[in-house]
BAMIMI-728391 format. One record per atom (N, C-alpha, C): residue number from 1; residue in three letters; x, y, z. Coordinates in steps of 0.001 Angstrom, whole numbers, always signed. Layout:
<rs>
   k   r      xx      yy      zz
 NUM ALA       X       Y       Z
...
</rs>
This chain:
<rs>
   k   r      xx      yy      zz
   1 UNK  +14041  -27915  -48108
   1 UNK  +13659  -28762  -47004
   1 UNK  +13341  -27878  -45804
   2 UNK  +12609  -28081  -45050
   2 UNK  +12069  -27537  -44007
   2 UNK  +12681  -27737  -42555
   3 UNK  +12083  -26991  -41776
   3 UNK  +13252  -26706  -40408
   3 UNK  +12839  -28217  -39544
   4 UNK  +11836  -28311  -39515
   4 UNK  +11498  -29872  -38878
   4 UNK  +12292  -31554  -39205
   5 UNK  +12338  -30793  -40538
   5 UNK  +13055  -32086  -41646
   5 UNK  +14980  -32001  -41494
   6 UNK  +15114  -30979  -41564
   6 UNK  +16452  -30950  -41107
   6 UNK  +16708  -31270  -39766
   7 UNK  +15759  -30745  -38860
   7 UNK  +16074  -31774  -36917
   7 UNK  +16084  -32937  -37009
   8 UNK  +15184  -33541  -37551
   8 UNK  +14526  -35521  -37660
   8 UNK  +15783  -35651  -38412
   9 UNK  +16286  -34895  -39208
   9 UNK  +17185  -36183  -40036
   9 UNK  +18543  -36277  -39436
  10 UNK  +19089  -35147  -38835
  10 UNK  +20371  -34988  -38261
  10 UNK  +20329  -36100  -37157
  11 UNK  +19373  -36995  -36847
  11 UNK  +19764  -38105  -35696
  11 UNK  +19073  -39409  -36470
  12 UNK  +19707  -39687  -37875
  12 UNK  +18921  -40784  -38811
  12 UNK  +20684  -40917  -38992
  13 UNK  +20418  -42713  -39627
  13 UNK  +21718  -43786  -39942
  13 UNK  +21894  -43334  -41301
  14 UNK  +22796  -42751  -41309
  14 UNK  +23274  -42565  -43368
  14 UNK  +24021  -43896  -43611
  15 UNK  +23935  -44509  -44730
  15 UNK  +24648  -45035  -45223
  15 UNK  +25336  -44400  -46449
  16 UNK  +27311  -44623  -46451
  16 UNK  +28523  -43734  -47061
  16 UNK  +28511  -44361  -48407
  17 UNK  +27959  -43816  -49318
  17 UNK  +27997  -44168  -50639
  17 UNK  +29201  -44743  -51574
  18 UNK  +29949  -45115  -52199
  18 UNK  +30992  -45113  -52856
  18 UNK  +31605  -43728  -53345
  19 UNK  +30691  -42351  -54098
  19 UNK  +30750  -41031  -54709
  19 UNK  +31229  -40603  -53158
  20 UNK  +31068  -40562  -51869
  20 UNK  +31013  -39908  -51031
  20 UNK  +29795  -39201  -50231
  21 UNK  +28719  -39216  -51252
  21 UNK  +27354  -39033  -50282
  21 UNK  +26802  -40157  -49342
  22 UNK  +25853  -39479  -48942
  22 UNK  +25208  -40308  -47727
  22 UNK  +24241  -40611  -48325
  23 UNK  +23656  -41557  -47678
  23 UNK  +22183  -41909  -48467
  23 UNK  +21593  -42382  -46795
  24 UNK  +20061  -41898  -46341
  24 UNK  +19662  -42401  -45549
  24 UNK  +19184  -43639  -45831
  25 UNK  +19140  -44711  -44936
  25 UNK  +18845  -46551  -45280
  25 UNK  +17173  -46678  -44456
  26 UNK  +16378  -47072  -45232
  26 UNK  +14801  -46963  -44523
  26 UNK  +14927  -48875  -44265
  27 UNK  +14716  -48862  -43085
  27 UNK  +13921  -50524  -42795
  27 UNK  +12980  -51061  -41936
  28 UNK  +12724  -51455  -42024
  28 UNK  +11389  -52166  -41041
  28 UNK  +11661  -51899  -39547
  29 UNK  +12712  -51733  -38823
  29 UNK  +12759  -51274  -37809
  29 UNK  +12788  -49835  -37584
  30 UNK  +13959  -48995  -38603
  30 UNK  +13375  -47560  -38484
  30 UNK  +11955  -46677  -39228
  31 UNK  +11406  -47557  -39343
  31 UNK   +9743  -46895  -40058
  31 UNK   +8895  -47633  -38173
  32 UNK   +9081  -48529  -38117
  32 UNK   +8710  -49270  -36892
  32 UNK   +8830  -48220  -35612
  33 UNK   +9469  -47738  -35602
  33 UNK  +10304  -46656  -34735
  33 UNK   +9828  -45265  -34469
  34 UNK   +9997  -45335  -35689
  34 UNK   +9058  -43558  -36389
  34 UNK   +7679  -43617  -36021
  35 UNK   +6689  -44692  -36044
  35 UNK   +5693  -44610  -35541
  35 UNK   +5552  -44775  -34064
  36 UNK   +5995  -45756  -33528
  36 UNK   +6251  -45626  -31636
  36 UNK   +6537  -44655  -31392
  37 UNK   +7435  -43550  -31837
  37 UNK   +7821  -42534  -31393
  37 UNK   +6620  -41732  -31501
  38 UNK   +5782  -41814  -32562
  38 UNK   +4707  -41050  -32755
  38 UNK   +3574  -40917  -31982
  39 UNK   +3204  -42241  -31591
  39 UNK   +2258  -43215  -30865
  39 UNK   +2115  -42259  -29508
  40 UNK   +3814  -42494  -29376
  40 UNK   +4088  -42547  -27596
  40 UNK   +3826  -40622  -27543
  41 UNK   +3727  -39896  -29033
  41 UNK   +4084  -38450  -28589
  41 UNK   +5176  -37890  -28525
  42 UNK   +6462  -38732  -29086
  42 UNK   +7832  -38289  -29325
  42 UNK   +8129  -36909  -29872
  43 UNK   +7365  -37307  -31336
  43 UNK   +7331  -36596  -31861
  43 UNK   +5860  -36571  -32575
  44 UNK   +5827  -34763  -33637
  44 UNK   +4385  -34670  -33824
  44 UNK   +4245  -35542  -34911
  45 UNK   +3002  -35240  -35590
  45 UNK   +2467  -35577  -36727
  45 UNK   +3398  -34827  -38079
  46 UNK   +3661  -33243  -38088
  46 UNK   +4065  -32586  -38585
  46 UNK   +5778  -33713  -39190
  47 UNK   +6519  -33847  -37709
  47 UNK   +7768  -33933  -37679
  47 UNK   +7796  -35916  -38768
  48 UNK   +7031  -36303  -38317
  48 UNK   +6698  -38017  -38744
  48 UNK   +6241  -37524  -40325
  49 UNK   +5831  -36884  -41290
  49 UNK   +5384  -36620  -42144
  49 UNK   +6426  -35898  -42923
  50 UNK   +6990  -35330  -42733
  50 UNK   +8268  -34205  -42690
  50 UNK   +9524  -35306  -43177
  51 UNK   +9631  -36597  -42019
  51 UNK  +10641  -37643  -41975
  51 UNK   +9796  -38283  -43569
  52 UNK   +8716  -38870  -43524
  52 UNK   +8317  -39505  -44777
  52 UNK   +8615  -39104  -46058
  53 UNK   +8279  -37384  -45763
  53 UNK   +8502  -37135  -46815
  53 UNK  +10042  -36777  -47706
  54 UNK  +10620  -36477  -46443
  54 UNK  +12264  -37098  -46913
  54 UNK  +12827  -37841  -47218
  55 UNK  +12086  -39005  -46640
  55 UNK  +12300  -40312  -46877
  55 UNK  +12188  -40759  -48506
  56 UNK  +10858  -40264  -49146
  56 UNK  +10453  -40809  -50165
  56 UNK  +11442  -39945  -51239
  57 UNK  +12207  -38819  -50882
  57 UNK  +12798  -38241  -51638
  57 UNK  +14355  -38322  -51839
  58 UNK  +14763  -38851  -50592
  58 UNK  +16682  -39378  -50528
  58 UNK  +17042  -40838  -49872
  59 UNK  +15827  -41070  -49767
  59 UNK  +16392  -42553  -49027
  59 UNK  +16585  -43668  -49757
  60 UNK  +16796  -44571  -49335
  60 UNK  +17396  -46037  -49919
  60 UNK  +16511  -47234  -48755
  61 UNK  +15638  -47588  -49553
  61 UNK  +14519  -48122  -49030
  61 UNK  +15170  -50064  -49120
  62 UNK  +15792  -50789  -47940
  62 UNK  +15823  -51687  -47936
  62 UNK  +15052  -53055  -49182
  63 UNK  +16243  -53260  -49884
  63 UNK  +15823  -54147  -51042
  63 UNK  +15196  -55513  -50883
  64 UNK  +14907  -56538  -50008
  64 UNK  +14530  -57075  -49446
  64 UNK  +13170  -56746  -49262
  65 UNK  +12469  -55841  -48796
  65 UNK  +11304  -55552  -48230
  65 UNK  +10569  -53750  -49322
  66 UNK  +11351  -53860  -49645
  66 UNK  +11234  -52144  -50896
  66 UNK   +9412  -52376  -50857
  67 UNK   +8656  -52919  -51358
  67 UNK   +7409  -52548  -51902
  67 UNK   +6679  -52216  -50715
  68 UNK   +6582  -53038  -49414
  68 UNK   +6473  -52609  -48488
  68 UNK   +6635  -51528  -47261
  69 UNK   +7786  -51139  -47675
  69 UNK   +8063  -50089  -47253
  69 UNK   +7987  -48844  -47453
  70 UNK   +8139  -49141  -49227
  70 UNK   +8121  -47778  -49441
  70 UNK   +6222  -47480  -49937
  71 UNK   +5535  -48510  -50005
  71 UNK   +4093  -48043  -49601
  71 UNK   +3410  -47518  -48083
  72 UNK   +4011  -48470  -47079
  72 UNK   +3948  -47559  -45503
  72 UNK   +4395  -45807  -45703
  73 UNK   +5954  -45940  -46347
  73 UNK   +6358  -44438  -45863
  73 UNK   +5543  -43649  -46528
  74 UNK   +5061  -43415  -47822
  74 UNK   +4196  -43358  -49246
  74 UNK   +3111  -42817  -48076
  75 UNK   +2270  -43090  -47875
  75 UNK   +1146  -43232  -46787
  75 UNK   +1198  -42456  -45523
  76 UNK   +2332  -42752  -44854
  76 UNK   +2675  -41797  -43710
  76 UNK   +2852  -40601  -44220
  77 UNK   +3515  -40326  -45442
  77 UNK   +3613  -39114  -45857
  77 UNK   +2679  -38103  -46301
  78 UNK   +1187  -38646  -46159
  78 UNK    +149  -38108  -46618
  78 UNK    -701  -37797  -44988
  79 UNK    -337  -37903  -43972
  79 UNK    -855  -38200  -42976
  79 UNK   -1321  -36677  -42416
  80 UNK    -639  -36110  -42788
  80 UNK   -1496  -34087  -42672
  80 UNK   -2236  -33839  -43528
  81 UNK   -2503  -34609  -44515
  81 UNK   -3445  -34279  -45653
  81 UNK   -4656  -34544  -45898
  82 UNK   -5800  -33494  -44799
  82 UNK   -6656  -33875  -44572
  82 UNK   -7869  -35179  -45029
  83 UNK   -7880  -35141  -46599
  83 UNK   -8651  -36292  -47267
  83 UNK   -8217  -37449  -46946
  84 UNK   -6589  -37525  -46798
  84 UNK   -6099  -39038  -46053
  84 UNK   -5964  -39052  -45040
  85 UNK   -5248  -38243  -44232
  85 UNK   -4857  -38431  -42087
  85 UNK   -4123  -39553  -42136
  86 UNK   -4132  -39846  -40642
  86 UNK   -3708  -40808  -40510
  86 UNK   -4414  -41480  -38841
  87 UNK   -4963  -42313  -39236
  87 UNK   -5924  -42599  -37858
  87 UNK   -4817  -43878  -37062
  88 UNK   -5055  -43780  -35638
  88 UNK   -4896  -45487  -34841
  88 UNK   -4915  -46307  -35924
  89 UNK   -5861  -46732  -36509
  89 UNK   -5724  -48397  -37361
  89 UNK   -4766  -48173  -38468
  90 UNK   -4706  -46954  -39487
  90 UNK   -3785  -46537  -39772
  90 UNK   -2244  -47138  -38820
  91 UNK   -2046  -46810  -37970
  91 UNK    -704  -47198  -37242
  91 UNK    -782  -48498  -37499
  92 UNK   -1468  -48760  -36558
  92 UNK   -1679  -50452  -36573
  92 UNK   -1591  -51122  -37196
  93 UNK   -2049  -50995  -38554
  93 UNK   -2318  -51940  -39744
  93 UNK    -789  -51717  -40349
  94 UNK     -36  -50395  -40190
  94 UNK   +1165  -49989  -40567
  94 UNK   +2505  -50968  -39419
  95 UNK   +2264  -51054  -38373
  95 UNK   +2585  -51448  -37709
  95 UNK   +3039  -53420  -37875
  96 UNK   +1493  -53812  -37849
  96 UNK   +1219  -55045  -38190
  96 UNK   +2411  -55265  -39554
  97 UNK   +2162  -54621  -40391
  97 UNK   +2845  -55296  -41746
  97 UNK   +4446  -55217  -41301
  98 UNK   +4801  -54361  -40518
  98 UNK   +6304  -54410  -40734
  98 UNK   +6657  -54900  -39832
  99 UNK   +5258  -56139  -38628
  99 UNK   +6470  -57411  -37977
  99 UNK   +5815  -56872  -36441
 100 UNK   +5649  -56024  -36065
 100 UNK   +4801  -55534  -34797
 100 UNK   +3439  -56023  -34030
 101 UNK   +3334  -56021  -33100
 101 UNK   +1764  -55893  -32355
 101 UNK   +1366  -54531  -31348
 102 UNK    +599  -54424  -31618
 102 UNK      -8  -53429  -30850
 102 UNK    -388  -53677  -29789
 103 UNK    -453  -52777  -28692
 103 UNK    -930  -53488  -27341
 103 UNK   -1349  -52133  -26512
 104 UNK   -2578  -52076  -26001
 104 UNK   -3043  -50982  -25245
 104 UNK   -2942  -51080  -23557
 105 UNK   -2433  -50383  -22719
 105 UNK   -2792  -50510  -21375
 105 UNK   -3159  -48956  -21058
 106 UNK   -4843  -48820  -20283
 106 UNK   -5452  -47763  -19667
 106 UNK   -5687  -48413  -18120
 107 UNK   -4936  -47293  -17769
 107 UNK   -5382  -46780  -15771
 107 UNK   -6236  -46622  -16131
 108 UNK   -6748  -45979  -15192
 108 UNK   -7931  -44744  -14168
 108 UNK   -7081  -44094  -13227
 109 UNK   -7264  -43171  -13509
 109 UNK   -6209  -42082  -12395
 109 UNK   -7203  -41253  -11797
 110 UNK   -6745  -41157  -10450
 110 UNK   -7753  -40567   -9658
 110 UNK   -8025  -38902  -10271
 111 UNK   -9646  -38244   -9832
 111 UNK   -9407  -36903  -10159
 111 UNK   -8797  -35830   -8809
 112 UNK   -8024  -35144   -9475
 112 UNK   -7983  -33962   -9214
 112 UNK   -8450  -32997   -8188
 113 UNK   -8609  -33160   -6785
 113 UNK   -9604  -32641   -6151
 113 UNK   -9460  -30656   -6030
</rs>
């Protein structure tokens, strides 16, 4: 696992297994999350891709909503990979499915003199 993937995950919800491991818990609010954070510039592309792809490899993808989710994270996880990316409508449409709206507000800020 990589140095990015070990930062993102050390501040993620484990859920305490019965054996004693952790298992991270994926749901519609923390995939929801992961992208706002992204949106807003929280974090990079690298670090959101990094989380996916951990995701798709130790997590415990909410049973309730599983096909959904784990096709968003599936997807996000391809998002450095040039032939796929990951564009705005990308978010959006990612966004949209797991219960969200999108909403844009642009100023004009004066220039610079």
């Amino acid at each position: 696992m990589n140095k990015n993937a070990s930062k993102i995950r050390e501040f993620e919800t484990w859920d305490e297994l019965p054996n004693g491991k952790r298992q991270m818990k994926i749901t519609r609010q923390k995939i929801g999350q992961k992208l706002i954070d992204y949106l807003y510039h929280r974090i990079t592309l690298a670090e959101l891709v990094d989380w996916a792809e951990s995701a798709m490899m130790e997590a415990d993808f909410e049973e309730k909503d599983f096909e959904l989710l784990r096709d968003i994270v599936s997807r996000m996880g391809l998002g450095d990979v040039k032939a796929f990316g990951m564009t705005w409508e990308d978010c959006e449409d990612f966004l949209s499915r797991l219960g969200y709206r999108l909403s844009i507000k642009v100023s004009e800020t004066k220039a610079a003199a």
